[in-house]
N, C-alpha and C positions, 0 to 999 in steps of 0.2 A: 188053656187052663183057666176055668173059672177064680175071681178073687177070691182072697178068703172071707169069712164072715163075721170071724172075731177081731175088732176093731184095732188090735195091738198087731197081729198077724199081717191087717191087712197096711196099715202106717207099713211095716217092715216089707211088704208086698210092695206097693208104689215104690219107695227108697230102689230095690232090684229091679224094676221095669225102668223107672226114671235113667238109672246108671245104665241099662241093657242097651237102654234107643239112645243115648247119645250120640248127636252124627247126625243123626236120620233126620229125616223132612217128613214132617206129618202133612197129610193131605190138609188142602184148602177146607177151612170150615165155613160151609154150606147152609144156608136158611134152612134147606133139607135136613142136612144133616144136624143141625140145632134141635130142628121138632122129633126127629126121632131120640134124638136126647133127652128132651123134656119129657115124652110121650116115656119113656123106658123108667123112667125115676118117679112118674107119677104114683100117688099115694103111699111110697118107700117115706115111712118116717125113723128119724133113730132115737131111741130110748135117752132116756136123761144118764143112767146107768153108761149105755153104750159112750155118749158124749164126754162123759167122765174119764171112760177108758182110752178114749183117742184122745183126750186132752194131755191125761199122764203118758202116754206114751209118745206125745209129740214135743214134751218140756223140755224144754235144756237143747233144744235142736234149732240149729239158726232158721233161719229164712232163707229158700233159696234164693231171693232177690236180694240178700245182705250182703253190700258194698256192689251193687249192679246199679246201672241206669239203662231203662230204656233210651233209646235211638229216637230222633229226629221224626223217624220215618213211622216207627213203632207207635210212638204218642200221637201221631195224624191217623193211623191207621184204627187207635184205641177209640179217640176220640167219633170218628166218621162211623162207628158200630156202635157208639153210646145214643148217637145223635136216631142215625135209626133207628134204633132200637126203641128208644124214646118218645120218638116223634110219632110213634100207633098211639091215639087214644085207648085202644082195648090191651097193651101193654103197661100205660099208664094207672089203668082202671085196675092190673091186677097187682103191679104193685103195691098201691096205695090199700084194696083190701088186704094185703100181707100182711102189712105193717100196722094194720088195726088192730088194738088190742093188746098192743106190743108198749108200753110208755116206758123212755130213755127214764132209766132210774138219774137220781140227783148226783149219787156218787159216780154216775159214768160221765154227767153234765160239767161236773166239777173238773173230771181226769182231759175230758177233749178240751175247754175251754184254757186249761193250765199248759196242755200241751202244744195249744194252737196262739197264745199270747206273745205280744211282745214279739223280739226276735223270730221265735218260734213260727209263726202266723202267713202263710202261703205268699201275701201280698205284701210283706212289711217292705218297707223303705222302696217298694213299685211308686209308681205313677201313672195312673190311667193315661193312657194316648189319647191324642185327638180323633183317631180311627174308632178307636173300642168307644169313646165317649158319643160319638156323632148314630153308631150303629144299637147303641142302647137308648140313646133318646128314641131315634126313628122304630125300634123295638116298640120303645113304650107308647108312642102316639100311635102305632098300629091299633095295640090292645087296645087305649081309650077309645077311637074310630068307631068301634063297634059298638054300641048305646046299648047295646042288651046286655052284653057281654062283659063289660063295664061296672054295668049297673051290681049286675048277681055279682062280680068280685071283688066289689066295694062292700056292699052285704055281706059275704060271707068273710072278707078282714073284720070288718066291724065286731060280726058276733066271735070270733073268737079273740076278742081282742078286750069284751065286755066283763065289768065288772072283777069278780074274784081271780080271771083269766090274765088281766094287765099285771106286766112287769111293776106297775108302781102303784098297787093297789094297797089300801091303809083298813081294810075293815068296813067298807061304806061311810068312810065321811063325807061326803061332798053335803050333800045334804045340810048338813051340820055348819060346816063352813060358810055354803048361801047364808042362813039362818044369821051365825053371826057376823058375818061382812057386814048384810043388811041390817043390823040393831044399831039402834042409836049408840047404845054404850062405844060401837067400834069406829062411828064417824066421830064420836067425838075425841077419841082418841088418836086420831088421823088430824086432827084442827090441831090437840094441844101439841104434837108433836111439831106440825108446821109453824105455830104459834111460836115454839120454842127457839126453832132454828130460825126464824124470820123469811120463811117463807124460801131460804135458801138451798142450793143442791150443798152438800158437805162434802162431796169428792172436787167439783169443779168450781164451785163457789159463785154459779150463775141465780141472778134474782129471779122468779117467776117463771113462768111457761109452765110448759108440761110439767109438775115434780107428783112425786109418789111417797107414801110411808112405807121403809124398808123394817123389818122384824129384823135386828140384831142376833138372838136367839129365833129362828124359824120360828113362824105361827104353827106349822103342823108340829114343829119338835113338843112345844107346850101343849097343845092339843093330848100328845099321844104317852108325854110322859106326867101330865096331870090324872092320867084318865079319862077327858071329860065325855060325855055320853050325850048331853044336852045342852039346851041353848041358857038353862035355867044353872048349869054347872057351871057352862064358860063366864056367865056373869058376876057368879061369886068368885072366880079365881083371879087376886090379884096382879101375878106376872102374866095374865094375859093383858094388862091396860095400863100398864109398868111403861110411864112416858117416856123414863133413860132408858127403856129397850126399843124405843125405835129412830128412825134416823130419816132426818130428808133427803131426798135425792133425786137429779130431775131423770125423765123419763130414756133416757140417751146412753145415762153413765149405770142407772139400776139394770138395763139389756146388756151394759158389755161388762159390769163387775161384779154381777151379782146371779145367780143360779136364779132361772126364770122360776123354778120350784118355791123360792122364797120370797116372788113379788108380792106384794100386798095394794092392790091397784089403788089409785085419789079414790 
């Protein structure tokens, strides 16, 4: 008896076959018997409509995995089919075109990341082994080894990694920031502050060496809630050269008290 076609019929269809085979042992699944799978399902797409249909009529219906665990044996076995599966390049290749085209909306980014924090989170309160640590470095100097190979996957993090693409991207400032680092107005500003403290770090209270001006108020925070757009802006603005907003500190105590995002280099 062929399934049925209308997608509520066919949910109720599965539901009586799943309950009919209980018991039984379904044959070994075969690399054969996978491609005649695939080969049978090719160009079957289901309507947005249809998706609809099978989503209301699967709501309110647990999972048949709710309150199950796989087996020891199950999760090796899971695993050793992912691994091959995986490990074809031209599995790989069609993957990754699947999934072109596809971008994870914000409001799904927010739901996994809430779901997967804290407590929550596959790895919390783990400990990497010294096995798993030792077979991830030797992993990774594999990859490096290879000078070509290396090379293109340093390029390709790089460009997706550039500009408006970075996690901690402000609009294009850098630019800006060189600009004013390098103006006189901001060395001098770096002298009055050291001037002020006597040349001392103000967490550790060591004379001399390496020390740095720390922004109290973040330089980028003024930057971005001023507006400033140019170098001719930053100059007329006076909490940005506001001497009680910065503070000395040597180079030691500014790396382990202070967010590297708010150094202000000598």
């Amino acid at each position: 008896m062929p399934p049925p076609k209308d997608p509520i019929k066919y949910a109720e269809f599965l539901k009586h076959n799943s309950e009919s085979h209980k018991g039984l042992k379904m044959p070994p699944r075969t690399d054969e018997w996978r491609r005649k799978q695939s080969e049978s399902h090719k160009g079957q797409k289901i309507s947005e409509e249809q998706r609809q249909k099978l989503s209301a009529a699967l709501k309110g219906r647990p999972s048949p995995m709710k309150g199950k665990h796989h087996s020891e044996k199950t999760k090796k076995q899971i695993g050793e089919s992912c691994k091959r599966v995986l490990s074809a390049p031209e599995k790989r290749s069609k993957i990754s075109a699947g999934l072109k085209g596809h971008p994870v909306l914000e409001s799904t980014r927010k739901k996994i990341s809430a779901a997967q924090s804290g407590a929550n989170g596959n790895n919390f309160g783990k400990k990497v082994s010294p096995e798993v640590q030792k077979k991830k470095e030797q992993s990774m100097r594999l990859f490096y080894e290879d000078e070509d190979r290396s090379k293109a996957a340093r390029k390709k993090i790089s460009e997706t990694h550039k500009g408006s693409k970075h996690h901690c991207w402000k609009g294009g400032i850098t630019p800006l920031n060189n600009a004013i680092r390098s103006s006189l107005e901001y060395r001098s500003w770096v002298l009055a502050v050291f001037e002020r403290d006597c040349f001392t770090c103000q967490d550790c209270k060591k004379k001399g060496g390496k020390i740095e001006a720390h922004h109290i108020k973040s330089f980028s925070r003024i930057i971005r809630e001023n507006h400033i757009t140019t170098l001719e802006q930053a100059l007329e603005c006076e909490e940005l050269w506001d001497v009680s907003n910065g503070k000395t500190v040597c180079k030691k105590c500014h790396m382990t008290n202070y967010s590297t995002r708010e150094r202000v280099a000598r």
